[in-house]
C-alpha positions in Angstrom: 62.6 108.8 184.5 65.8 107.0 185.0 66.5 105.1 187.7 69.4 102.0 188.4 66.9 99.5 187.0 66.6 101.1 183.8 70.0 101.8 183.1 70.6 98.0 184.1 68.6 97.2 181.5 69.4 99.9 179.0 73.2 98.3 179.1 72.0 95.0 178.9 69.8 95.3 176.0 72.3 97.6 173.6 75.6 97.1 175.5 75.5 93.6 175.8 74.1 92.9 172.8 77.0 94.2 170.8 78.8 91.1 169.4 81.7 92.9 170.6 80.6 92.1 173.9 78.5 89.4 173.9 81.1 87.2 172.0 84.2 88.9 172.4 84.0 89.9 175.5 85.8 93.5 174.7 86.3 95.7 177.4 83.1 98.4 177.7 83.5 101.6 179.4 80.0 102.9 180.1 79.9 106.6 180.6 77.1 108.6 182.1 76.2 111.6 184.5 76.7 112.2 188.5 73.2 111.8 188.9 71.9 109.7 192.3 70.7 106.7 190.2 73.8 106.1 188.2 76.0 106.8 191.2 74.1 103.7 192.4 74.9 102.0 189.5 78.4 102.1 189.7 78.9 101.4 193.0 76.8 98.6 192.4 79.5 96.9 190.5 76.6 94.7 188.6 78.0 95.6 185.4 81.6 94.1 185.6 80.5 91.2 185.2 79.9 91.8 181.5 83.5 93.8 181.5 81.3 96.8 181.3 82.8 99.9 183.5 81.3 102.4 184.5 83.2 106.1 184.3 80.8 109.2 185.7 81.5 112.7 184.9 82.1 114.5 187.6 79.8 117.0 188.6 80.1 120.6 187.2 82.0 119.2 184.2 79.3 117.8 181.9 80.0 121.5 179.8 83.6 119.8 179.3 83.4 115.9 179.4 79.7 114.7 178.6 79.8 114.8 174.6 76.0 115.0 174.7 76.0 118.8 176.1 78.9 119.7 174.4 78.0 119.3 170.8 74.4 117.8 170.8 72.2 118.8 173.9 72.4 122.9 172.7 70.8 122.2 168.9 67.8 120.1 170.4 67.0 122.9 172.9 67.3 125.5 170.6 65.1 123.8 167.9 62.5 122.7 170.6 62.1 126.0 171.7 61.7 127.4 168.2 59.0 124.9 167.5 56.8 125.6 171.0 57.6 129.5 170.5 55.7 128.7 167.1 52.9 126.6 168.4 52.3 129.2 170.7 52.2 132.0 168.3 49.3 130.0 166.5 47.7 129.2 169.8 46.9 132.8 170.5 45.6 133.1 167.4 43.5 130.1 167.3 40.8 129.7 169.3 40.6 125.7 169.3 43.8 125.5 170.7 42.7 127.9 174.0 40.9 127.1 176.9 37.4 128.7 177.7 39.5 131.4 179.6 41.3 132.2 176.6 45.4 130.6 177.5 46.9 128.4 175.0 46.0 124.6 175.9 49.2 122.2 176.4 50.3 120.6 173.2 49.5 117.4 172.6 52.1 114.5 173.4 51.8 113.4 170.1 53.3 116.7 168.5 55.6 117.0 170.8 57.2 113.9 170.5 57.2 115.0 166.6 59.2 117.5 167.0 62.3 115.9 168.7 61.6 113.0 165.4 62.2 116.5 163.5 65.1 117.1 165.0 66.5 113.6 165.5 66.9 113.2 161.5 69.2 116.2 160.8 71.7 114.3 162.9 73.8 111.9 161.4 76.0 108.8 162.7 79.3 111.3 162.1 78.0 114.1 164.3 77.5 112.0 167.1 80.9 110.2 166.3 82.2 113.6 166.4 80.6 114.9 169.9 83.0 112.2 171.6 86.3 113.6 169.6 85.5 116.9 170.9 85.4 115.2 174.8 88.3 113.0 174.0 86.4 110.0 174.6 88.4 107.7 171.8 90.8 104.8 171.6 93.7 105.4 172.5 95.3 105.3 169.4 93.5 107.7 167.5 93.0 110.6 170.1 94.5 113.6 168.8 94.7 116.7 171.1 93.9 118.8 168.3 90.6 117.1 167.9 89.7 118.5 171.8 87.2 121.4 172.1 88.6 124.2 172.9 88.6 125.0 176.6 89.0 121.3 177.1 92.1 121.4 174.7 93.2 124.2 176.9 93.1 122.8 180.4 95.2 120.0 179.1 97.8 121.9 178.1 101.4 121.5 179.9 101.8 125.3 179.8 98.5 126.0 181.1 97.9 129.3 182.9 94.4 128.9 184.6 94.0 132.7 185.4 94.1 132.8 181.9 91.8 129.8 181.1 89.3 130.8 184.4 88.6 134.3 182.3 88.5 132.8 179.1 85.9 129.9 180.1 85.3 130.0 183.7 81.7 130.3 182.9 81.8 126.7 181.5 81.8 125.3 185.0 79.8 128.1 186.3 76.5 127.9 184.9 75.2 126.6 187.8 76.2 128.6 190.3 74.1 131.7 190.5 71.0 128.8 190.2 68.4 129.3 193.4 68.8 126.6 196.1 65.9 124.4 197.2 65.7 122.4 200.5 63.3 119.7 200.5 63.1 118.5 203.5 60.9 117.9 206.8 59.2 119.9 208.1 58.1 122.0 204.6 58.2 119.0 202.5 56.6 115.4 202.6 59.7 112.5 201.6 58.7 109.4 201.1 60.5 107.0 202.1 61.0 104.6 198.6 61.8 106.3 195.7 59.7 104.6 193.1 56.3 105.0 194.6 57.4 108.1 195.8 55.5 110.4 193.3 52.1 108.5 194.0 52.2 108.8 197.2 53.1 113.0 197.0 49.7 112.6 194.7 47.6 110.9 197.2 48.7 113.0 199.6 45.8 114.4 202.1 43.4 111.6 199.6 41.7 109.1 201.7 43.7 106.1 199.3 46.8 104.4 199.2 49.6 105.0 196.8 48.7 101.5 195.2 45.3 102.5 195.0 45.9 106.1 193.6 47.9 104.6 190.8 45.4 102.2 189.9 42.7 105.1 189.3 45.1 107.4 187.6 46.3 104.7 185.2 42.1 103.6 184.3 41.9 107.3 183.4 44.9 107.3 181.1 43.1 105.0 179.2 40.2 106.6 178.1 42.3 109.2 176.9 42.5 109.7 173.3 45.4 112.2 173.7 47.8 109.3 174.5 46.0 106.8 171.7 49.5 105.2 170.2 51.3 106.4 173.4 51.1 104.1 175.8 50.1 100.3 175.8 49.1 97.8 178.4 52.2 96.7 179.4 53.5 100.2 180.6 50.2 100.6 182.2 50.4 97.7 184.4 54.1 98.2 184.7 53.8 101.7 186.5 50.2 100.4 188.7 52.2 97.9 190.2 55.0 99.6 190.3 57.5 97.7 187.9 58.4 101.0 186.2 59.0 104.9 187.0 56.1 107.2 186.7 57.3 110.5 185.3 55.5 113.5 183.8 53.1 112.0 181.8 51.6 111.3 184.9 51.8 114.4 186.7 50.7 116.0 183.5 47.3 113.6 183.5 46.8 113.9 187.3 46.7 117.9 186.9 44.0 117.0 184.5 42.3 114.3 186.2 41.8 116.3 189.6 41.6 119.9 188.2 45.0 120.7 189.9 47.8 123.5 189.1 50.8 121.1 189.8 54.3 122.2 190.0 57.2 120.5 189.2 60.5 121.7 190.8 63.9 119.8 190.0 66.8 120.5 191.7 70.4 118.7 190.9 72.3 116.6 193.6 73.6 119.7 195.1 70.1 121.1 196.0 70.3 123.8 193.2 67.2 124.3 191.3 67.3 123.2 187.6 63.5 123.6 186.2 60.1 124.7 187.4 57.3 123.8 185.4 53.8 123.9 186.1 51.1 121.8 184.8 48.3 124.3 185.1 44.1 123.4 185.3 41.8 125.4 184.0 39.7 126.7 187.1 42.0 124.7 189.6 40.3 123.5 192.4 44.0 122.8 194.2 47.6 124.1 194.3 50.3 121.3 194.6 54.2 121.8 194.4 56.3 118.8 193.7 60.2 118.6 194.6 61.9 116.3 192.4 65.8 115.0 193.2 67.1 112.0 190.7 64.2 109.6 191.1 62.9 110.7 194.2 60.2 113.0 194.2 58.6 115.1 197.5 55.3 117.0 198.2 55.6 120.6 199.6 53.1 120.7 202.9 53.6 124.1 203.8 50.9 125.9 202.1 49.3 122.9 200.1 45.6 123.7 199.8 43.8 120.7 200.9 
């Protein structure tokens, strides 16, 4: 999961270590989403120090302005879905790969991860490249508006009718809007109060331990696992026990499996609008859990958790 940390670092380590930066010092402009951690980030101002500005698309607009869902995101989806469509199509015919009541078992970590290496190699450098012509997001002096995709070529237009651009691609900034809302908050919902041991202590709610406690038990049972053999080292381990790193759902997915809990995961964007629900189902669950998930902060329903 990201958080301001990680991002920190992910623009130290790659950014930074661009001679262009590192020894020449060129200008960087750093863009990313309007999620709550990178807001953070760029209020934080930590990053100017390296000449490194941060530019966030504005929320709504990623359809128009973030290069990744314009001409990248779309592919990956679509291939993912094919390949879990077919891994479920073998899984109801394949008894190994059921559960004793007779539902295809999660796919291993391991294949998944495979899957976006599938896809990851039919991209090249150029499509990328690419991606950011479409959003515009070029030196100066070699955007051409011609280059723009289409509604964004549109909108920039100087004889731009919008009645006529609203009908045409209105939907663009849209596609959220007819998505269900989601309050969490008190009373319904448990917040904790810091974000990053926030999920643990959602988990260990109603368990006689603390959150510290709760991650050092989930994190011995991760290791006997030979599911997540190659997947995880010593280092992460440690780094998410004590709390040096953001647990995420691997973690969910192994406490659903640890305690015999159905637990739901419900992510809602920074407008309260509900993005994904996925649940991490038990066979013969002994408990019911909903999680609420908001950039990197995550919440426990209480109204109707089974105890």
């Amino acid at each position: 999961m990201w958080s301001e940390d990680l991002l920190m670092a992910h623009a130290e380590s790659v950014i930074c270590a661009r001679k262009e930066t590192q020894l020449y010092r060129e200008p960087v402009l750093y863009v990313i989403d309007s999620y709550g951690c990178h807001v953070k980030l760029a209020d934080s101002k930590r990053l100017e120090r390296y000449k490194i500005f941060v530019l966030l698309v504005p929320l709504n607009l990623t359809n128009l302005l973030q290069p990744l869902d314009v001409a990248i995101n779309r592919s990956y989806q679509e291939f993912y879905r094919s390949k879990y469509g077919d891994y479920i199509d073998t899984a109801l015919r394949d008894p190994s790969l059921q559960s004793k009541a007779g539902n295809p078992k999660m796919s291993h970590y391991a294949k998944m991860a495979q899957w976006t290496l599938d896809w990851v190699v039919t991209k090249s450098g150029d499509s990328v490249k690419k991606a950011f012509t479409l959003c515009g997001l070029v030196a100066k002096a070699t955007f051409k508006m011609d280059e723009l995709y289409a509604p964004l070529k549109a909108i920039l237009k100087p004889d731009l009718d919008m009645s006529e651009w609203h009908a045409a691609y209105q939907h663009l900034v849209d596609e959220g809007a007819d998505l269900e809302s989601l309050r969490i908050a008190a009373p319904d919902w448990y917040v904790p109060e810091k974000e990053r041991s926030s999920l643990f202590c959602c988990l260990a709610y109603g368990l006689a331990v603390s959150p510290h406690e709760y991650a050092s038990s989930l994190t011995r049972y991760m290791t006997t696992l030979s599911d997540l053999d190659g997947l995880l080292d010593e280092n992460y381990l440690a780094a998410v026990r004590d709390g040096d790193a953001d647990p995420g759902e691997l973690e969910i997915f192994e406490a659903a499996t640890m305690h015999g809990w159905n637990i739901t995961l419900k992510t809602v964007d920074a407008e309260g609008r509900l993005e994904s629900s996925f649940t991490y189902a038990a066979e013969n669950a002994a408990k019911d859990v909903c999680l609420g998930r908001s950039g990197g902060f995550f919440a426990v329903k209480v109204d109707g958790y089974l105890l």
